[in-house]
N, C-alpha and C positions, 0 to 999 in steps of 0.2 A: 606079078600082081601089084598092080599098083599099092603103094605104103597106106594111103586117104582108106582105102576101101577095105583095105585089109583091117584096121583098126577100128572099123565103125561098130557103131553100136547100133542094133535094133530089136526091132519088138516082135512077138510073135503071140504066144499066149498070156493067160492071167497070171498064171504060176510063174512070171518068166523072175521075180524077186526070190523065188527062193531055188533058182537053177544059177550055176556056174556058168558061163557061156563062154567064159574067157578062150577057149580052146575051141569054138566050134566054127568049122571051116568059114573064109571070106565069103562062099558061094552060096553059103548057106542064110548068113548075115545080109548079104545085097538081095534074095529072096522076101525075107522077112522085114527089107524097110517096105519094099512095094505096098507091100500089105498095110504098115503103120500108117503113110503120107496117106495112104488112100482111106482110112479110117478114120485119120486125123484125131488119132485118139493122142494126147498129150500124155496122160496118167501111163498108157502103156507103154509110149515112149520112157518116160525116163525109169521104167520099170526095167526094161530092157537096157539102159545105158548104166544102170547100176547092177546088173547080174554080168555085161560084156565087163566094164572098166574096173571094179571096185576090187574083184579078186587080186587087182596085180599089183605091182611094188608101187609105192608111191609115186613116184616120175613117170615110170611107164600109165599108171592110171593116169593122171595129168591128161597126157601126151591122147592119150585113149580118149577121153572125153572131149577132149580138146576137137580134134581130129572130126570124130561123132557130131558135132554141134558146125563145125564145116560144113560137112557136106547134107546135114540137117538142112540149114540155110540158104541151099543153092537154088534154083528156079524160084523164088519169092517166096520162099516157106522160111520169112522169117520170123511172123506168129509162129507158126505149128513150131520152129525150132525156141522161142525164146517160153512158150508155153511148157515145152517139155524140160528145159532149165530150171523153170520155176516149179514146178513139181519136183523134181530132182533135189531141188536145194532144200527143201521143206523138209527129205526124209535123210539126206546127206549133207553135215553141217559142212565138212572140209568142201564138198561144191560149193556151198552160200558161202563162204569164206572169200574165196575166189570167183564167184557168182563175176563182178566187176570183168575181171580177167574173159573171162567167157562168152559176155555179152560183146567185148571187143572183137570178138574172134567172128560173132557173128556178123555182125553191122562190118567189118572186113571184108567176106564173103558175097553179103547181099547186091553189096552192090558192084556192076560189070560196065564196063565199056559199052555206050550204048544206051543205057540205062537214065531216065530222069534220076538226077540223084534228089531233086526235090517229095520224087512220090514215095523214092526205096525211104529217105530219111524217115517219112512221116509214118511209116512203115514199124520201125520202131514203136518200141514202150519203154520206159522209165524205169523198167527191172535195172537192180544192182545196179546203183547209179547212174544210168542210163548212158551206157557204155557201148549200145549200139550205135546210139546216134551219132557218139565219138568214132568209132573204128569205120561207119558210113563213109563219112568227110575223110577219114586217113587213106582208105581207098581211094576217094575220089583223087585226092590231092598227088597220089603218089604213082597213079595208073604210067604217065607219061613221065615220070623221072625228072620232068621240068614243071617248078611254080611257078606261074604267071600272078605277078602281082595283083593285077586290075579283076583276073576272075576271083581272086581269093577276097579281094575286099569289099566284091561284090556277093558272094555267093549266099551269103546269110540274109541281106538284103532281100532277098529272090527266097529265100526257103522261109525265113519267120521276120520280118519287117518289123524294122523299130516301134515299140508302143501295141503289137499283135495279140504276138506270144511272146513274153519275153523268158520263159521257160527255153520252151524250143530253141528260142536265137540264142540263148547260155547254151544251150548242149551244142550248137552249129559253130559255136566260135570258141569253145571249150574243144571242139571236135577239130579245128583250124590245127590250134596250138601242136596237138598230138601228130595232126597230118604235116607240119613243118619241120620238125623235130625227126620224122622218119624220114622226109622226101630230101633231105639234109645231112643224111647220115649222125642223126643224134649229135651235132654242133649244138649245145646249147644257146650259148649267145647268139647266133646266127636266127634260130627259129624265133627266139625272140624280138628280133632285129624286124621277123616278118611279120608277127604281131604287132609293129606298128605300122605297117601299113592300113591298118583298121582305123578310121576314123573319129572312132569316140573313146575317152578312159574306158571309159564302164567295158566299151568292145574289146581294149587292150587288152585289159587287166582280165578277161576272160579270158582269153587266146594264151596269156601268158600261163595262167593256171595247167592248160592241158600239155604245154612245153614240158613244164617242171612235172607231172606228173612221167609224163613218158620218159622223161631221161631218170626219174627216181626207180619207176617199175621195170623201164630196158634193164637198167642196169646193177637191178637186186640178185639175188643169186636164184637161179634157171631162168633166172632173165624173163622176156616178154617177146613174143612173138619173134620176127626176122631180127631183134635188137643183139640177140646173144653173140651171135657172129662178132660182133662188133666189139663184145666183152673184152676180147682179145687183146685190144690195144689200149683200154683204159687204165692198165695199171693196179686195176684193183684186184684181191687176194680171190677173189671169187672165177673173174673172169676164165681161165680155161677148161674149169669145171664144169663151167655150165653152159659153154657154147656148145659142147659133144652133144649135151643131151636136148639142146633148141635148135638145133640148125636143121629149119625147116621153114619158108618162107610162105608167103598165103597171096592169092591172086589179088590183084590191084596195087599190091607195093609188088617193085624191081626188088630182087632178093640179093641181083649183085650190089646193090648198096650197102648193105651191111658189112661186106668182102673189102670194101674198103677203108685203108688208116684212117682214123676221125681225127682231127684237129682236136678237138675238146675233150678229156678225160672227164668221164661223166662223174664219178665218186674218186672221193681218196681214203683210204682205210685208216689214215695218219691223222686224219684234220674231220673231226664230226661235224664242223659247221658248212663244208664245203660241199655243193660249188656255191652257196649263197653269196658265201663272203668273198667271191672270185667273181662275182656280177658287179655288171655298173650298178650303183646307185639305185637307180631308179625300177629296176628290175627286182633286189634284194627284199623288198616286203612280201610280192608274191608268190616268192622263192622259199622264204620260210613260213607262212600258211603252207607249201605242200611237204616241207622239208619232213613231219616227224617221222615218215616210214626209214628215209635212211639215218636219221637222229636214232631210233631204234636201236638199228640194226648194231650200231657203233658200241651202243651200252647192253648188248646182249637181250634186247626186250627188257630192261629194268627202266620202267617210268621215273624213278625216284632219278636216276643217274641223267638221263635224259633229259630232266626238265633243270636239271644242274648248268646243262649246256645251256639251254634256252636264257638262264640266269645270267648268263656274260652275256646277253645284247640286250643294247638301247632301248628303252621301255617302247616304242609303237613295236619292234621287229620280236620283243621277247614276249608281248601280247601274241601274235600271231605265230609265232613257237609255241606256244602253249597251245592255240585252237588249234595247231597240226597233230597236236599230243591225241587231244580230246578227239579229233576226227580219227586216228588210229588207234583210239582205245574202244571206240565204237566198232570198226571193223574186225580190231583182233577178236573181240571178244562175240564176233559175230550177233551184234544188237544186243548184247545182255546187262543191263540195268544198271542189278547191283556192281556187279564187278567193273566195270563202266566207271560208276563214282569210286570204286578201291580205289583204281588205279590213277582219275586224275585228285586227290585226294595226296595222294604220294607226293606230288609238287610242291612248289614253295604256296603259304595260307593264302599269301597278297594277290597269286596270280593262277590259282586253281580255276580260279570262276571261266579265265579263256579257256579253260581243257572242257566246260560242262558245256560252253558255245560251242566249241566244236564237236564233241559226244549230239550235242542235241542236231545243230545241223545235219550232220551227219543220218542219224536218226530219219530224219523227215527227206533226206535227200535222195534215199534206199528206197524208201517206198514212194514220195512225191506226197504223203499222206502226213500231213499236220497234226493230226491226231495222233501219231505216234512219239511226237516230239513232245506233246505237250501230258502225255502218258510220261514221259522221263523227267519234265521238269516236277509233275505232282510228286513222283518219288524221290524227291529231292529231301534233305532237310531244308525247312524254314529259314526263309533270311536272305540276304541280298544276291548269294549266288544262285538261289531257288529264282528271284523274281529277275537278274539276269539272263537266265536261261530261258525266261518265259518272252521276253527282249529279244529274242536270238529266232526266237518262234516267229513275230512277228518281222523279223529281219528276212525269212525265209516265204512268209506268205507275201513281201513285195515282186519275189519272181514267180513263184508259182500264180497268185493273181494280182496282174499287175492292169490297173486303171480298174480292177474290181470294187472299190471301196465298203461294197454290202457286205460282198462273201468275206472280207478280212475281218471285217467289223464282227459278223453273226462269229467267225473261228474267235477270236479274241472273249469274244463273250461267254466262253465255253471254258475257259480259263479261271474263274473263279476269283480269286482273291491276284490272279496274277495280269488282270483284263488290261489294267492302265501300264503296264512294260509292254505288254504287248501288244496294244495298240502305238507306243512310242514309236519300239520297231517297226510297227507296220507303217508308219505315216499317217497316222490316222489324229482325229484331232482326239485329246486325252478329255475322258468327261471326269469332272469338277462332281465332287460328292455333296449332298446335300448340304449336311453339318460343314463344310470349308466355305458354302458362300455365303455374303455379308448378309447382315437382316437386312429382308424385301428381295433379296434375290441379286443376280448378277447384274 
């Protein structure tokens, strides 16, 4: 019996949350998706993928759900699969934790040989940072084991054109990085290398981002996707742990890639700054913007020890140490608030305000929804890191509405006492208060 089918998760009745299923036969489970897809009920779906997954051990669920949102996603049901995650996450926080993880697994899947990867992309949604759209392009990229330079620095071009959407073209070239990184066997330098064949900084420096994220989450402990295989040869104290329990590869990436020695040691258990400090130059800033999940990992999840690290680099690189803090105090704490400000709070006074950039970003990057951002900066305390973080809002609404100038202007205005930061960050021209212009006017 195949392993995929045997682990899926599906739906049958209304009572299926408060039934155990973990145990009930594969033939039974492949009866009962018929019936879900064809009802396209979402709610019953992740009803049923939390009574199959949730009973078992922790890895094994993973693996469970994991598996379940696969073959979810296969014939174009990547709504009805990314619908039934989103319900799923709302009633199970450790899902929305990993939510990110998941949506990769889908946009993997969705897309086949064959396939417009233009329609499958757009196919996607923005769920858990919009991690379909990333794991789309890693399939795309990795189907043939070989990158061709000229289709990859074209291919965004072709899916969201410069000055469009420039949301969508960060997710397609966000999604690049990820798919160079795997079709590379996780050679960091290398996938970066292929990130400049991309024409513009702005395209770089996105491309570059999804690099450093893949070789952060390949190589965290249960790894990511076909990366764990590869855990093997990096050296670090985690790796043969966790390749037993990920060695399982997914259609569209060669799986014998993984199987082979990588040039590049992704982490080193010895050095928490690395592999930043092991990049050229020119790579090393957006290397630590995604650095703080293995920063983390090094200080046992202590923020305070963490941001100690960030403290030994040069003020641009230890600013963006610090928004990697804030972006992963958002995630651990799965979107919540207060503990959100605990934890970048912990940091040095001078350089807290980059942890609330990042918390906020982060924030608004989850849902694509502004208003959630600017809900985290009101519960701020008053003061300069309150109206930075309202900066950081408007730093986010130049991607999400880019050449919009009304819709950025109306969200700013909706910010209260925080409207002229975040108009800064938007680009927007700053309005002049009555009482600051001269008598008779400007």
């Amino acid at each position: 019996m195949n392993r995929m089918i045997a682990a899926m998760v599906v739906l049958a009745g209304t009572t299926a949350c408060a039934t155990n299923l973990a145990d009930e036969p594969a033939e039974a489970f492949q009866a009962r998706v018929e019936g879900a897809i064809a009802a396209t009920d979402t709610a019953q779906l992740a009803a049923l993928a939390e009574a199959r997954c949730q009973p078992l051990a922790t890895e094994a669920r993973s693996l469970c759900y994991e598996d379940y949102f696969l073959s979810l996603a296969d014939s174009h049901r990547v709504r009805l699969a990314l619908g039934a995650l989103e319900r799923l996450g709302d009633s199970q926080k450790e899902v929305e934790g990993g939510g990110h993880g998941y949506t990769h697994v889908i946009g993997i899947r969705a897309w086949k040989p064959g396939d417009d990867v233009g329609e499958v992309f757009r196919s996607c949604t923005s769920l858990y940072q919009s991690g379909c759209f990333h794991g789309v392009i890693q399939s795309y990229l990795t189907a043939t084991g070989e990158v061709d330079s000229a289709r990859t620095a074209a291919m965004c071009d072709e899916i969201a054109p410069y000055g469009t959407d420039n949301f969508l073209r960060f997710q397609c070239l966000h999604g690049i990085g990820h798919g160079l990184e795997m079709a590379w066997n996780w050679d960091l330098p290398r996938a970066l290398g292929g990130c400049d064949w991309l024409a513009s900084e702005w395209d770089r420096r996105s491309c570059y981002g999804g690099a450093i994220m893949e070789n952060a989450v390949a190589s965290a402990p249960g790894g990511h996707h076909t990366a764990a295989r590869a855990l093997e040869n990096t050296g670090d104290d985690h790796g043969a742990a966790s390749a037993g329990a990920m060695d399982h590869s997914h259609p569209g990436a060669d799986g014998a890639m993984a199987m082979e020695p990588i040039a590049f040691k992704m982490r080193d258990s010895t050095d928490a700054l690395y592999p930043c400090n092991a990049l050229d130059e020119r790579y090393q800033p957006s290397c630590f913007l995604g650095h703080g999940g293995i920063l983390l990992g090094h200080s046992g999840y202590d923020w305070g020890k963490a941001a100690t690290e960030c403290d030994r680099l040069a003020d641009y690189n230890r600013m963006l140490c610090y928004t990697s803090l804030g972006t992963n105090a958002a995630g651990n704490t799965v979107l919540d608030t207060r503990r959100s400000i605990e934890l970048c709070n912990e940091g040095h006074p001078d350089w807290r305000r980059w942890c609330f950039v990042g918390v906020v970003k982060n924030f608004i990057d989850v849902s694509a929804d502004p208003q959630d951002g600017i809900d985290f900066c009101n519960a701020m305390e008053a003061g300069d890191n309150r109206m930075g973080c309202f900066e950081a809002v408007g730093e986010q609404l130049t991607v999400l509405h880019f050449g919009d100038t009304e819709t950025r202007s109306a969200i700013c205005a909706v910010t209260g006492d925080g409207e002229g930061r975040c108009r800064t960050g938007a680009r927007l021209p700053v309005k002049i208060p009555p009482e600051a212009l001269p008598p008779g006017g400007a």
